[in-house]
Every structure is written in C-alpha cells, then in structure tokens.
N, C-alpha and C positions, 0 to 999 in steps of 0.2 A: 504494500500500500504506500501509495506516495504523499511526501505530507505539502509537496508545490509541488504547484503546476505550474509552466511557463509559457505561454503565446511566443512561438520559433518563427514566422513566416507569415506575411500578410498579404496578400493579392486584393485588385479591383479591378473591375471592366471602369473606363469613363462610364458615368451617368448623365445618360443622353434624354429628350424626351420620344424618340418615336424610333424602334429599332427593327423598323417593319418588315428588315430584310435578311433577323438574325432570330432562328428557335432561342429558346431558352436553355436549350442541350448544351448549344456550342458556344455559350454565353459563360455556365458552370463548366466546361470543358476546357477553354480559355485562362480560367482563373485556378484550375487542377493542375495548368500543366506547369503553371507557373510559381503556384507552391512548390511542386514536385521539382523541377529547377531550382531553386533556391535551396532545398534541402536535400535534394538524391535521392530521397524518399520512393516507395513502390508501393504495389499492392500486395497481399497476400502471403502468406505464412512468412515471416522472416525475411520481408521485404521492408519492414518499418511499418507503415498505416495499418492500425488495427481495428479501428476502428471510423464511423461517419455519422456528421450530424447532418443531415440537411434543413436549408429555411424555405419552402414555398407555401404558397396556396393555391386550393382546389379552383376556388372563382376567378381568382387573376390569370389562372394558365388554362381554364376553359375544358378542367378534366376533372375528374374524380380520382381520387390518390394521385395527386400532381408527381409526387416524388417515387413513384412508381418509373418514370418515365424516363429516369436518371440515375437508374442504378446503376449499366452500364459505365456512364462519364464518372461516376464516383466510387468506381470499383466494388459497389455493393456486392456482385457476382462473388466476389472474393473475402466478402466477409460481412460484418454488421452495418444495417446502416440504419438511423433512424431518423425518424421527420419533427419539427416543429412548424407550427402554423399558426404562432402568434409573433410578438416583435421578437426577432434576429438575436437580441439579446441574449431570450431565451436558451439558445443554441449552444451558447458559452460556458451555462452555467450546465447544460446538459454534458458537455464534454468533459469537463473540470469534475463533476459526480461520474461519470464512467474511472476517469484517470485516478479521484483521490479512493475510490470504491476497490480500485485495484483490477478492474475488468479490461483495463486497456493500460497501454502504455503512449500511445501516441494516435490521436486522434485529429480527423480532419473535418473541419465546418467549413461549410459554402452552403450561401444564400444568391437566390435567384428570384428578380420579380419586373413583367415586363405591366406594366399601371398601364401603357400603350394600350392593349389588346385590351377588348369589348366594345361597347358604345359609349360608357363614359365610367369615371372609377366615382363615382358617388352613386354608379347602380348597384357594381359589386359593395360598399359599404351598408347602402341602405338593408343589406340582406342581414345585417349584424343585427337586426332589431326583430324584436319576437314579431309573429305576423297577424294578431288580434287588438292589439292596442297603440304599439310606436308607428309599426308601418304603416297603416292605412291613411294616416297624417304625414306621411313622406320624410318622414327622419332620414337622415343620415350622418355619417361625421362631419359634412360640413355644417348643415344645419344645427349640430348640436351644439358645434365650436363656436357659431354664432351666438347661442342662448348663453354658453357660459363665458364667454368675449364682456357678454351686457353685464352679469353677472359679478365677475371679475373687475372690470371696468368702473361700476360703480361701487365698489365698494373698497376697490387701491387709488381712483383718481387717474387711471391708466388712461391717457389721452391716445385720439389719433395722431398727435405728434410724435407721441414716445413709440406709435405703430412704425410710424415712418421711419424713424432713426431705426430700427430694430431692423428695419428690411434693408436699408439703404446700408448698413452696416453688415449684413449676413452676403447680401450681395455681392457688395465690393472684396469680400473678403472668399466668396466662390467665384468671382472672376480670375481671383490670384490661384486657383486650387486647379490644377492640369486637370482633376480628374471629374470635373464638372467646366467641359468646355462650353458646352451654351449659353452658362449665366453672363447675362450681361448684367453693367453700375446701374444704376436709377437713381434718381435726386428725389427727395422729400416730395416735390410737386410731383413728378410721376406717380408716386407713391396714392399720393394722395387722390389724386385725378383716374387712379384705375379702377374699371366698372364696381358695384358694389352687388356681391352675390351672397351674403347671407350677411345683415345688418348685425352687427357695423363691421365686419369682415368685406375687404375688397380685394379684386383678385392678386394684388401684388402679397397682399399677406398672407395667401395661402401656399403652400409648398408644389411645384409643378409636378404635373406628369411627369413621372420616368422611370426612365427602362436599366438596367444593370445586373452583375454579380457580385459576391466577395466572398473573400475567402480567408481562412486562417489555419494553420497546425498550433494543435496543442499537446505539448507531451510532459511525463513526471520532470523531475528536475536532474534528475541525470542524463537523461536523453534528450531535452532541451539544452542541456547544457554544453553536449556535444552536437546537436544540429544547428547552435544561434552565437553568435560573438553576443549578442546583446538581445538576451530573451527579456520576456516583459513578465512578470508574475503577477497570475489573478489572484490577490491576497483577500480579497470578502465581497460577497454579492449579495443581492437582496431583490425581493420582488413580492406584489402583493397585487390584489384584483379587488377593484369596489366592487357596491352593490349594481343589478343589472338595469334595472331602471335609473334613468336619469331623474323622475320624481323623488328619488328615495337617497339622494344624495346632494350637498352642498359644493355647487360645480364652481362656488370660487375657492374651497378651501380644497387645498391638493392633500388630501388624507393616506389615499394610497403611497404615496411617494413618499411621504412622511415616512411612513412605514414600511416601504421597501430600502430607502433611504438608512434606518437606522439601524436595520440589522446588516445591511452592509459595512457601513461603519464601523460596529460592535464588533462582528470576524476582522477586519481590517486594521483595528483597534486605533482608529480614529477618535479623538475627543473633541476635537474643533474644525469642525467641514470649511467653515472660514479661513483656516490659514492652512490649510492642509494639501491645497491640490496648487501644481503649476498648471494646469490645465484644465479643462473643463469641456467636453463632447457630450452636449446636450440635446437631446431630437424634441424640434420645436415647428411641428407639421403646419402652427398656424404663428401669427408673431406673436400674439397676444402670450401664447406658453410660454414664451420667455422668461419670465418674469416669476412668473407665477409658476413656472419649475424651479426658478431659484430657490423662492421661497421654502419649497417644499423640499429641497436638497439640505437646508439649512444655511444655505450662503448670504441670505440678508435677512431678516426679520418678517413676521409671515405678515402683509400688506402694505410692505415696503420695495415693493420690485421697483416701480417708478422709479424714486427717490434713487435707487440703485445705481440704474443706469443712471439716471440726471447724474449721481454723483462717480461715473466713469468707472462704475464697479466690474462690469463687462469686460472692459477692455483692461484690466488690471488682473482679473480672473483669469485673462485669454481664454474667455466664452465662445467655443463656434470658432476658433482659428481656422477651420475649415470651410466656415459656409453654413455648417449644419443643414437639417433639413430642408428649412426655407430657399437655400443652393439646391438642391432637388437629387432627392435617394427617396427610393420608393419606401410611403411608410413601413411597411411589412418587415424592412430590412435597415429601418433607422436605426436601431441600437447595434444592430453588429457593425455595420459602417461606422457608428460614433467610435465600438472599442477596438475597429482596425486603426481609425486615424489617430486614436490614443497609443495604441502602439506605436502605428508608426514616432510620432512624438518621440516617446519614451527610448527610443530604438535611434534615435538621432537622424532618422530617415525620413523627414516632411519638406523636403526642398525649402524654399523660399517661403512656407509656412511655419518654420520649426519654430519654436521655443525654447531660448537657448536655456542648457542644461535641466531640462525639465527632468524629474524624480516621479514623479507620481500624479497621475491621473485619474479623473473619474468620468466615469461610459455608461451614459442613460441611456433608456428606450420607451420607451410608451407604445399603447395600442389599446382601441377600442374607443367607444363614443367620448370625449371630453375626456380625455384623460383615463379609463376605467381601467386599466392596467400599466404600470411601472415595474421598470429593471433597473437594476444600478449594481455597477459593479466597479471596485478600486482597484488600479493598475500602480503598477511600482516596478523599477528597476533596481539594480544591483548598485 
C-alpha cells in the first residue's frame, strides 16, 4: 500500500469550440500517446499502466456507456478500466483510492468531452433535472446560474462591473494560455454590451462551447519517483453533493464546497486556505462563481468576494493563471483540466503562464445545477 501518490505526466488537446472533424476516440488517443511518450509507459502485465480512469458522458457523446467506446485507445483490453460521469475531478480522486488501496500501482486518467455535438449543450443539461417538476419549467444550468447570479448578487453587492473585470481578466489571461487558442481580450464595454440570456447573466459571462481531452498518470511514490524529475503529490481531496432540488437549498451560500473544501484541507493538513496556496485553478463555468467559490474555499470571508477582487485579491492569489473555465474547457472536465494546469504549475512546466516557484496548489471542480457538486483537491511538490 502506498502512502503518496504523485501526478508523473500531464497531456491536453487545445480547447477549441467546434471539433466537427475529430471523434472523441482520436481526441483521448492523442492525449494517451503523449503520456505514454513522456513516461515509456505500456499496457498490460509489466508494461507499467495498471490501471484506467476515464471522464465522459453518455449525452454529450450521443451513446449509452460513452466509455464503452474507448476501451481500445485506453488499453482497457489489457486491463481495468473505469468510468466517471461527473466533474473530471472526480477521476483523480478515483485513481489516488485504486493506488493508496494498493490495487494499482500506476494509473492513467483521461477525460474526453466534445459540448460541440447535439443541438445545443443547455438540452443535454436541462436532462439533469427530475422530469415532473424542474423540467417542464425549462430549467437548466444556465437558467439556474441565472436564479443564483440574483441571489448571490444581492446579497455580496456583486455588481455587473465586478462581472466584467472577472471576464475581461479570465480572458486576457486564456488568450496568453496556447492551449485555448480561440479566446480572444474583450474590454469591460464588450462585456457589458453582450446579449443577455438568463438575467442578469450575458453571454460573455458564461463559459463557451468546447471541445477537448486531458490526460494524466498517476502512480505510488516510488514509481512516480522514477517516471517524473518533478512529480506533483495529491496530499488531501474532498468532495460533497447538495441537496437535488434547487428549492431546498441557499444558492448564494456555497455549503457544499464548504464542505468539500474542509476535508481536503484537514488530509492536507492545511490550517489557513488564505496563505497556503501559490496558486489557485478554480472552475468558474459562469463569472458570477468567482467569487463566490472563493468564498467557499475559505480564501476571503463568506460575502466578501466583491470586496476581494476590488481589493486585487485575485491577482495576488494567481486565481485562473490559466483562463479557467470562463477561457473555455468543457464543464464535464473542468476540475481535471484545473488539476493538470496545477500541475503543470507545480512541475515548473506553464510557459509564459508559470508562477515562479510555486509549492502548492489547489484544483477545484464543480458540477451540477448552481453549484450542486464540488471537488477540491491540494497539490504540492517536493
């Protein structure tokens, strides 16, 4: 049984919006061969990979057991592989229990989700809602993000200017990121000025379509220690699901994350979230999350996110050095993208995004209506 586990290898497809002309196969196959490359890693009995996590979904890939479909490109043939079909995050934490369980010794995660495919991704969402009471009112995640945007909004003093800075800031900072070529800067006026699709949500505030993979190995610490000059160790993770109804919950207090939030911490043996991280990879699908994920991380006071940012706390935190969601990663697969670019970070491998000498990091995730499920998980190096 191993008592660390270390993140050896990270892969990403660019996240594009519209990848009309690439399956999903050759998308996770792309990002396999490039782990395998970086480590020399194989399949099968005493070839290294003992193990596979996958991230898809059934409605986003237009099948029934999506990860059926990818055994082959993940060498499933050759051994275990299992699925998650909630945020990417997930995936991590399922690797890290194979490895500390003692079932594996080196395992491989890759997420895969093309938002492109169907007619629009707020049809696949609205399926999230039971079909007697939410649906027939036309909920979905964006609509719901809208209700708690108001919600949130009035009760931090969260202005649509602090909207704009939030996107004009995630922006600029995914135009600097290679691996989100499409984002282009926007200025506050843009911002401001783009259509309004669930009040007071407008479309620049919401995170685009897009298409992508990623990938990572994870193996105990002796075997990462011989695959990585500079493995990343998952030292505590945490995760927690509200209740399913949005009636039945307080969608500006972030309870869940609270609470994913502190038992990560607690294995991590974190006691001040505040001074504790050089970085911060937060999946923030609307802008308004911003803020109000901080809160519930523990990084400002809970209905001080505003004030936060006003007071440059963002950029002091190095919140989103990547872009974060609102830079465009299919939600499905926002937390494992937040805890590759953490790695990368930590691994001293972010180009012109790095943070110099960053130590430790923390890699959120969310999913579901308004927040209704959170991941978190704290990264450190040697």
């Amino acid at each position: 049984m191993s008592d660390r586990v270390g993140i050896c290898a990270v892969a990403q497809t660019p996240w594009v919006q519209n990848l009309w002309g690439q399956r999903f196969q050759g998308l996770a196959l792309g990002v396999v061969e490039d782990l395998r490359r970086q480590t020399g890693l194989g399949f099968g009995e005493g070839t290294g990979i003992d193990a596979t996590v996958s991230v898809s979904d059934d409605l986003y890939d237009a099948r029934t057991i999506s990860n059926n479909a990818l055994t082959d490109v993940l060498g499933a043939h050759h051994g275990c592989e299992e699925k998650v079909a909630q945020d990417g995050l997930q995936a991590l934490t399922y690797g890290l229990a194979m490895i500390r369980s003692g079932h594996a010794q080196v395992v491989l995660v890759v997420g895969h989700c093309k938002e492109s495919q169907g007619q629009s991704r707020n049809q696949v969402t609205h399926l999230a809602f039971d079909p007697f009471f939410t649906r027939p009112v036309g909920l979905d995640f964006l609509a719901a993000a809208g209700l708690q945007a108001q919600a949130y909004m009035a009760r931090s003093g969260l202005s649509a200017r602090h909207l704009a800075e939030i996107v004009v800031r995630a922006r600029a900072a995914g135009a600097a990121n290679p691996f989100t070529p499409e984002v282009t800067a926007l200025t506050e006026d843009e911002v401001l000025a783009s259509p309004l699709v669930a009040d007071p949500l407008r479309q620049a505030h919401v995170s685009p379509v897009s298409d992508g993979a990623v990938g990572l190995i994870l193996a105990s610490e002796d075997r990462a220690r011989a695959l990585s000059d500079t493995p990343v160790w998952i030292e505590g993770v945490g995760s927690c699901l509200d209740t399913f109804f949005l009636g039945d919950r307080d969608l500006a207090a972030p309870w869940a994350l609270q609470q994913a939030a502190a038992r990560a911490y607690r294995r991590a043996g974190v006691s001040d979230p505040t001074t504790a991280f050089d970085l911060v990879e937060l999946s923030d699908p609307y802008a308004y999350q911003q803020p109000l994920w901080l809160e519930g991380l523990g990084l400002c006071p809970e209905g001080k996110g505003p004030r936060f940012l006003d007071g440059g706390g963002a950029e002091r935190a190095n919140v989103n050095r990547s872009g974060g969601v609102l830079a465009g990663n299919p939600v499905l697969l926002g937390g494992l993208v937040r805890a590759a670019e953490a790695a990368l970070q930590l691994m001293g491998k972010a180009g012109a995004r790095q943070v110099p000498n960053a130590r430790r990091a923390l890699a959120h995730g969310t999913m579901g209506p308004a927040g209704q499920f959170h991941a978190v998980a704290v990264l450190e190096r040697d």
